[in-house]
N, C-alpha and C positions, 0 to 999 in steps of 0.2 A: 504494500500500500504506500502510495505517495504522502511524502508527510507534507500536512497542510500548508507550513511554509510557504512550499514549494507551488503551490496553488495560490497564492493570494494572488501574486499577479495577474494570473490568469483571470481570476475571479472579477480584478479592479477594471479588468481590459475593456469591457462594451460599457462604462460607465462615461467615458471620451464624448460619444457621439449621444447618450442620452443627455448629458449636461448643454452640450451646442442645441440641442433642440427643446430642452427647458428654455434657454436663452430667450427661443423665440414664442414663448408660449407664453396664455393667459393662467397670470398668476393664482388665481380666484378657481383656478380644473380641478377638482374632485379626485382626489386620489384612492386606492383601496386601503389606505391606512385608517379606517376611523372619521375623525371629524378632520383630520388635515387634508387642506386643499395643498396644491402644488406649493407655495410659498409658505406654507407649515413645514412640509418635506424636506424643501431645500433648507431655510432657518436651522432645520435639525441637524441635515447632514453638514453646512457651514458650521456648527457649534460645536460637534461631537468629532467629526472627522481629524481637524486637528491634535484633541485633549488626546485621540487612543493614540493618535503616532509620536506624541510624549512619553504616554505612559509606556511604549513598548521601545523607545527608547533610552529609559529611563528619567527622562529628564524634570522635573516640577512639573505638575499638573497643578493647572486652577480651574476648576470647573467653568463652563462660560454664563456667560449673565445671558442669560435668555428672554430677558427684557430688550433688550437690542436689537434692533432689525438685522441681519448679516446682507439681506437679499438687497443688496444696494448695488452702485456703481457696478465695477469689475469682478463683480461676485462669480460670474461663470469662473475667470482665470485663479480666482481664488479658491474655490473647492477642488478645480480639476489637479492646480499646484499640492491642495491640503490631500487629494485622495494616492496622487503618485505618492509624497511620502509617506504616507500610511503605508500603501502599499511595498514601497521599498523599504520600510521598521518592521513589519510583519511579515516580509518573504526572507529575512536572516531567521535561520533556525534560533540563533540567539537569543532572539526576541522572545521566543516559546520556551526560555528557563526562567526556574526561580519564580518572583513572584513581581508583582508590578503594582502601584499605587497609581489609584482612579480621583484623587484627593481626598481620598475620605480618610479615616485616623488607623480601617485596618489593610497590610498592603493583599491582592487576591493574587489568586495563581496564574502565571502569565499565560498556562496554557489554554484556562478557562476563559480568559481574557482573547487570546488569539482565536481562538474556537468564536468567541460574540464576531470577533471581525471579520472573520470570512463568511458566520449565518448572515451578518447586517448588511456588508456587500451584494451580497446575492438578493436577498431579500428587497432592501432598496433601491436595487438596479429593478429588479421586478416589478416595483412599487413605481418607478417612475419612468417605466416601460407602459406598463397599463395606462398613467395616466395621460401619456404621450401617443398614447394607440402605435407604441413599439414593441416588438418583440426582439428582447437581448437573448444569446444565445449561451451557453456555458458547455463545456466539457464536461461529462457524465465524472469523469474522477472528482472535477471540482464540485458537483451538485449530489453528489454521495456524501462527500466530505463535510460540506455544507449542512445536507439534511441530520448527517449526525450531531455538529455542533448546534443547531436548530432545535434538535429532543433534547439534548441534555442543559439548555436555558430556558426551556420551555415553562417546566415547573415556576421557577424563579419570577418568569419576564409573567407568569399570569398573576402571581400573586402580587407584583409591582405594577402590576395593571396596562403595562403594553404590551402584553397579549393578550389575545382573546383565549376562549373555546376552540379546543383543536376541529377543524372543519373535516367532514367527515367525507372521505374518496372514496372512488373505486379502487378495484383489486388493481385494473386497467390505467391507474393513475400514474403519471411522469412523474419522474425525480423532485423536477421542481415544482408539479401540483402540491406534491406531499409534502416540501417545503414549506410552499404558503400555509397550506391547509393547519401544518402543527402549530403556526404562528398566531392561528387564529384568523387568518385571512380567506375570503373565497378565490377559492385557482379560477374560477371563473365570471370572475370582477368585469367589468367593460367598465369606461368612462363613457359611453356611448348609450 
């Protein structure tokens, strides 16, 4: 088995071309996250994207004030700069030892930590694929990889309330249906 590292990039890759096409999108599009429209999405992924390729660098984490708008000026060149380093702090194996601090007072384990980044990747490419009316495409190792780190925050992300209820598939369901679906999302969302 490919260790996930070794996958982030992979995972980061079709996120390029959905951000150029948020660019030109109405900010106010209904995404299948819940109650966030497209500029809830982005806000999130601007806010977070940065703090994980801290903490997997080691570096201070300050959690971000999310009172702030992010979605301003040059914000496309800013996330797609904030998701490459992510991407390059979570494709060193390194990054996947020991344990890493989120700023909170206890540090977690950085593999649990690498595991969220590559379900959230996948997940929010997904997320903003739908609400784009695009379909990102992923490598079956990376959305294996994915779907496991996905069940094992599952527990967690519901009891913290971004996630839902696991949605319920077919036998017949893709890697990435069963992705959404543990997250609480429907595989068969349209913004349409």
């Amino acid at each position: 088995m490919t260790s996930p590292a070794l996958l982030i990039g992979t995972a980061a890759a079709p996120h390029a071309a959905l951000v150029r096409a948020a660019a030109h999108a109405p900010l106010d599009a209904p995404t299948p996250c819940g109650s966030w429209d497209l500029h809830a999405l982005l806000a999130h992924l601007l806010h977070w994207t940065p703090m994980l390729a801290d903490a997997g660098r080691g570096d201070p984490v300050t959690p971000p004030d999310e009172t702030a708008d992010p979605v301003v000026g040059d914000w496309p060149d800013l996330l797609n700069a904030a998701r490459d380093r992510l991407a390059g702090t979570w494709s060193n194996p390194a990054a996947w030892d020991g344990t890493v601090s989120l700023g909170g007072p206890e540090p977690l384990p950085a593999p649990m930590i690498g595991g969220m980044v590559l379900g959230e990747i996948v997940l929010h490419g997904w997320d903003l694929g739908r609400a784009l009316d695009l379909e990102p495409h992923w490598p079956e190792d990376v959305l294996a990889a994915a779907l496991g780190a996905v069940e094992g925050m599952a527990p967690q992300g519901r009891e913290m309330g971004v996630f839902g209820p696991e949605v319920p598939v077919g036998d017949d369901a893709t890697t990435l249906d069963r992705i959404v679906a543990v997250s609480g999302r429907d595989p068969g969302w349209s913004a349409r």
